[in-house]
N, C-alpha and C positions, 0 to 999 in steps of 0.2 A: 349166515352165508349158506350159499348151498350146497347140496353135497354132490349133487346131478344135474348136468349141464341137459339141455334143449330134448338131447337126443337120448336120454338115459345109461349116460357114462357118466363114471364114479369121477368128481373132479377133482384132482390132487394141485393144493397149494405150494407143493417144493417143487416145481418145476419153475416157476415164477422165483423161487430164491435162489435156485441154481444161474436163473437166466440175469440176476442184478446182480451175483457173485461173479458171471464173467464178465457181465460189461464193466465192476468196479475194476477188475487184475488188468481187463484191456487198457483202460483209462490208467491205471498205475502204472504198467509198463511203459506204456507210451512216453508219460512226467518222466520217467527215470532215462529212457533214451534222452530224451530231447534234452533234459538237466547235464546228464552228460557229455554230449553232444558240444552243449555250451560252455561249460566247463572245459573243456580241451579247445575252444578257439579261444575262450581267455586265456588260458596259458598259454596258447602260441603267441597270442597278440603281445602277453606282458614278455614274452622270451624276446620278441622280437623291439621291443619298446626299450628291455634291457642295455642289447645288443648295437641298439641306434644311440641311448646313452652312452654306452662305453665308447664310443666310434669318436661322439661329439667329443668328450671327456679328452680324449686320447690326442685330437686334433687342437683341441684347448690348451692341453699341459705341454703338448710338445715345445719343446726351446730349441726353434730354426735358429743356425746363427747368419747373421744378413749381412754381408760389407755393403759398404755406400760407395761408391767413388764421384770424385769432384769433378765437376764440369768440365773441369780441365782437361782431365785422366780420358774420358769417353769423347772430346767433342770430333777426336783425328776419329772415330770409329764411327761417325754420324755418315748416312751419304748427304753426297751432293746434291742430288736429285730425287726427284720420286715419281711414281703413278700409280694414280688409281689401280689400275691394272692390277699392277704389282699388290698394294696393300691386299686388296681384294683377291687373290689367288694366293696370297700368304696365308690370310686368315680362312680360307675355303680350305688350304691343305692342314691347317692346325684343326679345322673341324673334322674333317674325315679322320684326320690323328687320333682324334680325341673320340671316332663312333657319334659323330654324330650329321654323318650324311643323309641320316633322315630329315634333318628339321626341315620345315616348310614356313611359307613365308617370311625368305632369306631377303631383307633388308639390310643394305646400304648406306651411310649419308656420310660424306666426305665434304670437310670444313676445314681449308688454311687459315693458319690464323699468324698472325704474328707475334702474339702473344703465346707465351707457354701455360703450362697450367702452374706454374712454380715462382710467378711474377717474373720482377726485372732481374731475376737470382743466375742469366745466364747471359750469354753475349748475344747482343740484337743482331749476329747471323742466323743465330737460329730459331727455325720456325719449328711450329706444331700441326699436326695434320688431328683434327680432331675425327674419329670414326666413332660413329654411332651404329651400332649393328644388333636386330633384333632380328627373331625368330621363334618359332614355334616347336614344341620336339614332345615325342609320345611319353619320353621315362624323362627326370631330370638326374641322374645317377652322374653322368658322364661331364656335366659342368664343370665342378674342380679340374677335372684334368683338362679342361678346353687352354682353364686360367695356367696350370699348370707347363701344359704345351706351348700356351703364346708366352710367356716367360721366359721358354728354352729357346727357341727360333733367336735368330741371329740378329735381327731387326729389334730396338729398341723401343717397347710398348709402355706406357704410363696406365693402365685399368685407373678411373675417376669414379665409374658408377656402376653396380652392378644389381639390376632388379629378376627376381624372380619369382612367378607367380604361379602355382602349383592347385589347378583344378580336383576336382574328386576323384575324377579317371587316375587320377597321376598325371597327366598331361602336362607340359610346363610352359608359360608365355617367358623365353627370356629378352632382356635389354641389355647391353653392354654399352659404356663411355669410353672410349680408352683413345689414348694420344701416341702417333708415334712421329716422329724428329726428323730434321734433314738441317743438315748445315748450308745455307744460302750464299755462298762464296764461288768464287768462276776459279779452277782449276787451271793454270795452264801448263 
């Protein structure tokens, strides 16, 4: 090797080990941020994986206690009548209840049926209004308590089906089935 470069200066080889000693600390430091880095969204992700188990857990073990009452008991509490209108403005005000005045592509479908969804298990005054209602919503957070709010409302709801489909955004497509009653008899 030589000792003198082109221009007759002395060429010293540690300048070249000084210059691969810092790009190795740069490259190691760097591994150590980024490992850590990662290391702290693992732990948050598993805190937060924790914290959705205990949630489920808790909602699992809990012992609601439920009365039933008999057809009998509820049929004086049925209306007489109904409207769309009405269904439709009940469950619009249980959605805003509930946060969720966002959703988009608020769908409707309203089906009398004569049939319940409980078979012949009731008197053939009374009908079932079958609603079908889908929509769209940015978070799905606020669902349970849609179910939880249409429960409470003074109108007797039957939920049959409930689909939810939860994109990568979080975004959520929901579908709802649910039934609710009217006693078919003329008042006078």
């Amino acid at each position: 090797m030589r000792k003198v470069n082109v221009f007759g200066k002395k060429v010293s080889n540690i300048k070249i080990v000084y210059f691969i000693a810092f790009i190795f600390a740069i490259v190691f430091g760097a591994r150590l941020f980024i490992l850590d880095a990662q290391e702290k969204r693992l732990a948050f992700y598993e805190k937060q994986e924790k914290e959705i188990i205990a949630r489920i857990n808790a909602i699992v073990n809990s012992s609601q206690s439920e009365s039933y009452h008999l057809i009998g008991e509820i049929i004086q509490y049925l209306p007489n009548t109904y409207t769309t209108a009405q269904i439709r403005d009940e469950v619009e005000f249980v959605m805003n209840l509930s946060q969720l005045s966002q959703a988009t592509n608020v769908n409707f479908t309203f089906t009398e049926q004569n049939n319940t969804p409980f078979g012949n298990q009731v008197p053939n005054t009374v009908r079932a209004i079958r609603v079908q209602l889908n929509f769209t919503i940015s978070t799905y957070e606020n669902i349970l308590s849609f179910v939880e709010n249409l429960y409470g409302v003074d109108r007797i709801y039957y939920i049959e089906s409930a689909t939810v489909t939860i994109n990568a955004q979080g975004a959520a497509v929901v579908g709802f089935t649910f039934y609710t009653f009217y006693n078919n008899v003329v008042v006078s």
